[in-house]
N, C-alpha and C positions, 0 to 999 in steps of 0.2 A: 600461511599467515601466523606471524608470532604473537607472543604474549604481549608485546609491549605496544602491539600494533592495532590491537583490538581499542575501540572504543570505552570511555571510561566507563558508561554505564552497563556496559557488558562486560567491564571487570569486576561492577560493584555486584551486579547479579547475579555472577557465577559462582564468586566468595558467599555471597550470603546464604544464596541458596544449596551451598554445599555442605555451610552449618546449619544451616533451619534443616535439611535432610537426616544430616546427621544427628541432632536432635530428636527429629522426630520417630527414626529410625530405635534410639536408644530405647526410645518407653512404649511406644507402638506394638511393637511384638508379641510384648512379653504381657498387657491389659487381659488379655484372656486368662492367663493364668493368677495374675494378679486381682479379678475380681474373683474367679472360682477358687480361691482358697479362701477368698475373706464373705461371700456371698453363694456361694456352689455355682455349679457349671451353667444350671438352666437359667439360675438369674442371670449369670454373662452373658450368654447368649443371646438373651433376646436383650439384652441394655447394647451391646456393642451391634446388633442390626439396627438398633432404634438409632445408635453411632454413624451408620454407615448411610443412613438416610440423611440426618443432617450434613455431614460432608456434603451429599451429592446437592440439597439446596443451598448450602451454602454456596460451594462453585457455582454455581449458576446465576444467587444473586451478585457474586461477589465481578462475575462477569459482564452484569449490566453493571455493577460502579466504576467499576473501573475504567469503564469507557463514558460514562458522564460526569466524573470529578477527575480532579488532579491525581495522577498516578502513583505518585512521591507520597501524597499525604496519603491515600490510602493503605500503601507499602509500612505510613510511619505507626499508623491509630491502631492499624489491627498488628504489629508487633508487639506495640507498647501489649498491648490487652493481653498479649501472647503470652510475653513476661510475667506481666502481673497473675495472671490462672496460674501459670508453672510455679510461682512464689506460692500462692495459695494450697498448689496441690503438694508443695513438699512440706509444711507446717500440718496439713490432711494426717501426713504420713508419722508424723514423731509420735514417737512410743507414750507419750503423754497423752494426745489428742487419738488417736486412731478413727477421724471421722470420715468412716466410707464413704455415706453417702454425701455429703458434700464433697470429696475426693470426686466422687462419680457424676457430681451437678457440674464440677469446674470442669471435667475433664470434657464432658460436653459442648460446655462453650468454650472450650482450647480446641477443640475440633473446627466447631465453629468457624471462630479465627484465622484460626491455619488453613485451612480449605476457602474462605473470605479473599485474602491475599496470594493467591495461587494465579488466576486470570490476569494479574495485573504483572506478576511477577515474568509469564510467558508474553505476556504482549511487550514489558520491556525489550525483550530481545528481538521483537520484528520490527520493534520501534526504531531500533537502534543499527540493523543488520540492512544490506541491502541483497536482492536476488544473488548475486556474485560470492560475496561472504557468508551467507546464510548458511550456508550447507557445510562449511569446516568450523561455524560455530555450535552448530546442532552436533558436531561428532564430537566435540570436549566439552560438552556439557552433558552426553550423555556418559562420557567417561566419567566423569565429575561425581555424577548420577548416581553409580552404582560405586564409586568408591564412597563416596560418604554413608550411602544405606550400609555398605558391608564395615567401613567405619565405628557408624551408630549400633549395628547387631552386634557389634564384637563388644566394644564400652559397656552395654546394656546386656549383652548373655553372663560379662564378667562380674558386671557389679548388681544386677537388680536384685539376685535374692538375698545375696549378702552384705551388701552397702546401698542399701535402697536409695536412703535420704542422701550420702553421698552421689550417688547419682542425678540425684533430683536438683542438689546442691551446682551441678557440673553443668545440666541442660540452662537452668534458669538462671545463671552465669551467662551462657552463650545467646542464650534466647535473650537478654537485656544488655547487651552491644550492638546485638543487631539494627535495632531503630536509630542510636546512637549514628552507627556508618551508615544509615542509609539519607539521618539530618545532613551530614558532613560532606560524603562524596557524593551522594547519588543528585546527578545533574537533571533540572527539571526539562524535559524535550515539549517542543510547541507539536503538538499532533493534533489531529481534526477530534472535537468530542461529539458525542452521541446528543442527537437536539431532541427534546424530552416532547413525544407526538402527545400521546395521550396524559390530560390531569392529575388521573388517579395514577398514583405510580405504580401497585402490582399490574393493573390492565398496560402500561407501558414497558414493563419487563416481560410480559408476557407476549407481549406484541413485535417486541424486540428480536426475540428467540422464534418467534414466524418467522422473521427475515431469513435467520440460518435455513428454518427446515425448508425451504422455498428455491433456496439453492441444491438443487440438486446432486450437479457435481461433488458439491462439498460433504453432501449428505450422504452420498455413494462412498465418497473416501473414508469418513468416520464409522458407517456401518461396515467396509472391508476391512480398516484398523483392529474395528472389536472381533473382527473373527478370525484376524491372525492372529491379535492379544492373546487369544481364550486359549491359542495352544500353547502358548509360553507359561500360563497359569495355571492349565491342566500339570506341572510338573509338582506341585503342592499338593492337586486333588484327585484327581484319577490315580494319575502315574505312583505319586506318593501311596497313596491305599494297596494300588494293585504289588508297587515291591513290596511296602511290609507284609502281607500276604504271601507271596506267589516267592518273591527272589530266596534264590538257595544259598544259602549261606557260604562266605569264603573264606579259609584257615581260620582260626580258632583263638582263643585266649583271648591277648591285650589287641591284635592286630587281625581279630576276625569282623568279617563284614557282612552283616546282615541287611535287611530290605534298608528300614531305616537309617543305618550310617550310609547308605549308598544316595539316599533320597539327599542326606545334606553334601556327601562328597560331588554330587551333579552340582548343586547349587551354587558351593565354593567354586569347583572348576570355572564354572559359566561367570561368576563376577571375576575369578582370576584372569580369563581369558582376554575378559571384555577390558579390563586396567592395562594385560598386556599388551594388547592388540589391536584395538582401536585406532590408533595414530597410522600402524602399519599396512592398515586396511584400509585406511582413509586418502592416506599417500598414492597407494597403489591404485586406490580408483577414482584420484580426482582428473585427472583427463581424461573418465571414460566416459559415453554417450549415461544422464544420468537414465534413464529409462529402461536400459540394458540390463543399468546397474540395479538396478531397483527389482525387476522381473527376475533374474540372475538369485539375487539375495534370497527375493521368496521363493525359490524353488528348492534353493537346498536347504534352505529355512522351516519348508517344508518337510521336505526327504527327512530331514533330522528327526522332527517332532512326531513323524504319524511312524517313522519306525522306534521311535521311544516308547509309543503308545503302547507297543506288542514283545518290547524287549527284552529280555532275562538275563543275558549273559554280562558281568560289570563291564570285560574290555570293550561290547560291543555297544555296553548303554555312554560311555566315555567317548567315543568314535561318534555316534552320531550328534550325542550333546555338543563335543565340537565342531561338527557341521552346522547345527543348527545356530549355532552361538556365530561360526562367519556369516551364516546368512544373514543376519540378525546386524551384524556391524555393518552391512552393505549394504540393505535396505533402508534403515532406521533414518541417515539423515538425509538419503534423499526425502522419503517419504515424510518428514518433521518439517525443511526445507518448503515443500513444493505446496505443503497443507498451508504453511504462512504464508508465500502467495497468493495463495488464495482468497485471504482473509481479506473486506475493506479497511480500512485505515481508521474509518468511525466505530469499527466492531470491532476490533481487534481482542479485547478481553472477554465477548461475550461468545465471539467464535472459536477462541481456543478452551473456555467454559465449557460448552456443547462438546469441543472437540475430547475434552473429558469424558464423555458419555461412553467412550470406544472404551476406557479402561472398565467403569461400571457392567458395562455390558458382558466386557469379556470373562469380569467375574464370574456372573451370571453365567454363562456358558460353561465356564471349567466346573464349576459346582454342578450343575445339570450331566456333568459326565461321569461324576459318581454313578447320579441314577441309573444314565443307561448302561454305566459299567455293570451294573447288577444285573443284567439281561442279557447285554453281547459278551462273546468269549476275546479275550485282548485282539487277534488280529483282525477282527470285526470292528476293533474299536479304532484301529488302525485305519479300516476304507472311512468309517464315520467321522474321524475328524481328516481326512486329506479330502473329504466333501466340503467340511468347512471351510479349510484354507484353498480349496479352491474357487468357491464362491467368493472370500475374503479379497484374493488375490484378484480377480478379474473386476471386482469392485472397487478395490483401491487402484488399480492400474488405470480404468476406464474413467475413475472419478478426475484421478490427476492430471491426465494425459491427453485421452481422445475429447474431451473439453475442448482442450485447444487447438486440436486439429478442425473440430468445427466452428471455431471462433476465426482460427486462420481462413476456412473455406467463404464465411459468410462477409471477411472484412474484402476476399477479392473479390465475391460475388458483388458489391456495391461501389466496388473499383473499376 
């Protein structure tokens, strides 16, 4: 499928959403260090979990709107707001003002916002995709994906501590065109909306998000999601700990390699990989049965990650990271693909909301691997997460798949 063949509104959402990423990518990163020099460590710490709680209700409610108003307008209201905080927070920032904590109130609600419009911005593309297409749109968006995050870290490791406001100058630029293209091109689609059961609206969103956890199937896919996520995450939290510790240094001077440059050269490889190989991955297995393809990916998806867990040697932690990194293209859009099928048509922003929970969760998990890093010796830590990803795997496979073989059994039973 080429470029000029995609539908408009899945050009307008793959553009915008690769500068909102990229945006967010630029100033995101780097807030931990950015309140612990102006605030110390412990007060970041607990302001930016107090951060990560509002994202998570945001998505959530921003999943029940999006499926009871107009999708367009809410894409437009929470941009504009988006704009306006990032104006606000770079005037926070000039050396005349220096006001943190309003810096830190807006930042807040730019969280807010941006986590707000997320649901609606994923239901666009199932809006617009059909089963057939689905699966080579999901594989250039996640290309898209990780070049604008590697984009925005690159803009943002260069400029934030020495061109702050320049910086802030460049997002809040990009962030205030963005509502602009989405007035302009982004075409309004007639889709079923959400019909509003109960009065009060929290007991209606909450009622709403029954529906998901009710579905089983789908509930199996997002709990197997989160716990193949947590290994791709554990490479920040376990893995990252365990080389600055443990890995033996390699050649010396300007070009020696210690735990830490090894923890960012994984990182690099695995977004270079993914920009270069995505397309070539994607080619090679779109004639194949997708469920082979899927099973296939998490396995050596696997293989990679639980022997990263226990690694030491660089050629060998570079060898499996590229393992893990083709699993990872081979899986992904089947498994993005077959979750939007799944979705109803009236929920669509509130199922791929929930369907967020697989990311939070898997935080949760690579963080908890510190912990029991403190306990097991690395190739202990190795069986404990290929526990994971095996549970992960047999849940997402089971959730996607064997669904429909009992859907298929019961429509011939009544045949």
């Amino acid at each position: 499928m080429k470029w000029k063949d995609y539908p408009q509104n899945i050009k307008v959402r793959l553009m915008t959403s690769f500068f909102n990423r990229a945006v967010t990518s630029a100033i995101w990163p780097f807030m931990a260090l950015f309140f612990s020099l102006h605030k110390g460590p412990i007060w970041a710490g607990v302001f930016l979990s107090i951060n990560v709680g509002v994202a998570f209700i945001s998505n959530l409610l921003g999943g029940y709107i999006s499926d009871r108003f107009n999708r367009k307008q809410v894409l437009i209201l929470s941009s504009i707001c988006s704009a306006v905080l990032l104006l606000i927070m770079t005037v926070c920032i000039l050396p005349e003002t220096k006001l943190i904590y309003l810096f830190a109130g807006t930042y807040l609600f730019f969280t807010f916002t941006s986590s707000l419009s997320r649901p609606a911005m994923q239901a666009i593309i199932i809006d617009s995709t059909t089963p057939d297409n689905r699966k080579a749109i999901y594989a250039i968006d996640y290309w898209m994906v990780n070049l604008s995050m590697a984009i925005g870290a690159a803009l943002g490791g260069w400029l934030f501590l020495t061109q702050q406001i320049l910086l802030f100058i460049i997002v809040t630029t990009i962030a205030t065109i963005l509502p602009i293209v989405y007035m302009v091109w982004l075409q309004d689609t007639v889709v079923k909306k959400l019909d509003k059961v109960h009065a009060n609206v929290w007991r209606d969103l909450v009622a709403n998000y029954q529906v998901a956890l009710k579905d089983r199937p789908f509930v199996k896919a997002v709990t197997g999601a989160m716990c193949i996520y947590a290994a791709e995450f554990s490479l920040n939290s376990y893995i990252g700990v365990r080389l600055a510790e443990e890995f033996r240094t390699v050649g010396s001077g300007i070009i020696e390699l210690n735990g830490v440059r090894m923890l960012s050269l994984l990182n690099i490889q695995n977004m270079l990989l993914v920009v270069l190989l995505t397309f070539l991955i994607t080619r090679l297995a779109r004639n194949m049965d997708g469920k082979k393809v899927l099973l296939f990916g998490l396995i050596i998806y696997s293989i990679g990650y639980v022997l990263m867990m226990s690694a030491n040697n660089w050629y060998l932690l570079l060898f499996v990271n590229l393992v893990a990194t083709i699993g990872e293209l081979l899986y992904s859009p089947v498994a993005n693909a077959e979750k939007a099928n799944m979705m109803p048509e009236d929920k669509r922003g509130s199922y791929s909301a929930f369907s967020g929970i697989s990311f939070n969760g898997a935080e949760l998990i690579a963080r908890m691997t510190i912990i029991v890093g403190a306990f097991l010796v690395p190739s202990m830590m190795s069986v404990y997460m290929a526990c994971i990803l095996f549970v992960g795997t047999s849940l997402l496979y089971t959730g996607l798949f064997v669904r429909e073989k009992k859907e298929k059994v019961n429509v011939e039973s009544i045949a």
